[in-house]
N, C-alpha and C positions, 0 to 999 in steps of 0.2 A: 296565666298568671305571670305577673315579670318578675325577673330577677330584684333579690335587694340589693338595697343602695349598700355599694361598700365607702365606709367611713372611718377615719383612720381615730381614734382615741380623743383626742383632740377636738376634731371635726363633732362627734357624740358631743362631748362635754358645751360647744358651741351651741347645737342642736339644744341640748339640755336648756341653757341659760335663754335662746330664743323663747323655745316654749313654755320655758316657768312666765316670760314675761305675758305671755298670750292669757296664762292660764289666771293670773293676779286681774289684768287687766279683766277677764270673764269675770272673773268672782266680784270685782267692784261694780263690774253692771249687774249683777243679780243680789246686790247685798247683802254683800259677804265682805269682812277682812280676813288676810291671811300674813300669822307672821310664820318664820320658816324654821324648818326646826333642823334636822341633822342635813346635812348637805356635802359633807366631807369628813369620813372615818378615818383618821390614822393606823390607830391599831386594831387589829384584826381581834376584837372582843366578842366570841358569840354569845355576852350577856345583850349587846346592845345590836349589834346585826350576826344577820347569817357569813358564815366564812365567807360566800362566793355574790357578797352584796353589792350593787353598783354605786355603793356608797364610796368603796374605796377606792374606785376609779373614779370619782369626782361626774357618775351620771347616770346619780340619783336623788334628791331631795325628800324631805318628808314635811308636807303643808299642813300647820294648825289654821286648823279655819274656823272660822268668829262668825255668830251673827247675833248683832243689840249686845255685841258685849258679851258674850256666851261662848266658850269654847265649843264645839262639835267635833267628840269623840267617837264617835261611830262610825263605819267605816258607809253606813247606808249616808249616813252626812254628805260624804263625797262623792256619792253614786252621780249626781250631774256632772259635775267637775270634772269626776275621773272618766265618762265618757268622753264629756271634749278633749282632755287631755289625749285621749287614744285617737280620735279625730284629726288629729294637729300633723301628724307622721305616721307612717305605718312602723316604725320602729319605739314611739310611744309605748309603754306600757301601765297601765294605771294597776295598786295595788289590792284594789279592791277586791281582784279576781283573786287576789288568795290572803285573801283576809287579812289585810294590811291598807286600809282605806285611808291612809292620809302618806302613802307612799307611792313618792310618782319618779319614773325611772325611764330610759333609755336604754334599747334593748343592748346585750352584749356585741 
């Protein structure tokens, strides 16, 4: 096994915004829209994320995904998605695995 890639904050957050772009571009060829929902926390509210979210380090995202016009609230909705999404990097993490299916993140 190799070591992981060390990435400075930044470098994540870059990583992040590459991969959202992969990820919209997938969902358009499987016909899907996606508009974006939380993508940056200010305050640390754990009405709205968990205290240690990669929200408030600007990498993490959370994708409403469409399809005909139809929200897809499920988090099985994003079971393709959030494979490819972990496909993309090994530091990829898709939310699905802990029941959070339309949260897509960049590990710590």
């Amino acid at each position: 096994m190799t070591d992981p890639i060390k990435r400075t904050l930044g470098q994540k957050q870059e990583l992040l915004s590459r991969c959202l772009a992969k990820l919209i571009i997938k969902a358009e060829e499987l016909g899907y829209t996606i508009r974006l929902g939380d993508a940056f926390a200010k305050l640390r509210n754990p009405l709205e994320h968990k205290f240690n979210s990669q929200h408030y380090n600007k990498c993490a995202v959370d994708v409403n995904l469409f399809k005909d016009g139809v929200w897809l609230t499920k988090t099985e909705d994003h079971a393709v998605l959030g494979a490819y999404w972990e496909s993309l990097d090994p530091e990829c993490r898709w939310g699905g695995r802990f029941k959070d299916g339309n949260h897509y993140q960049i590990d710590p």
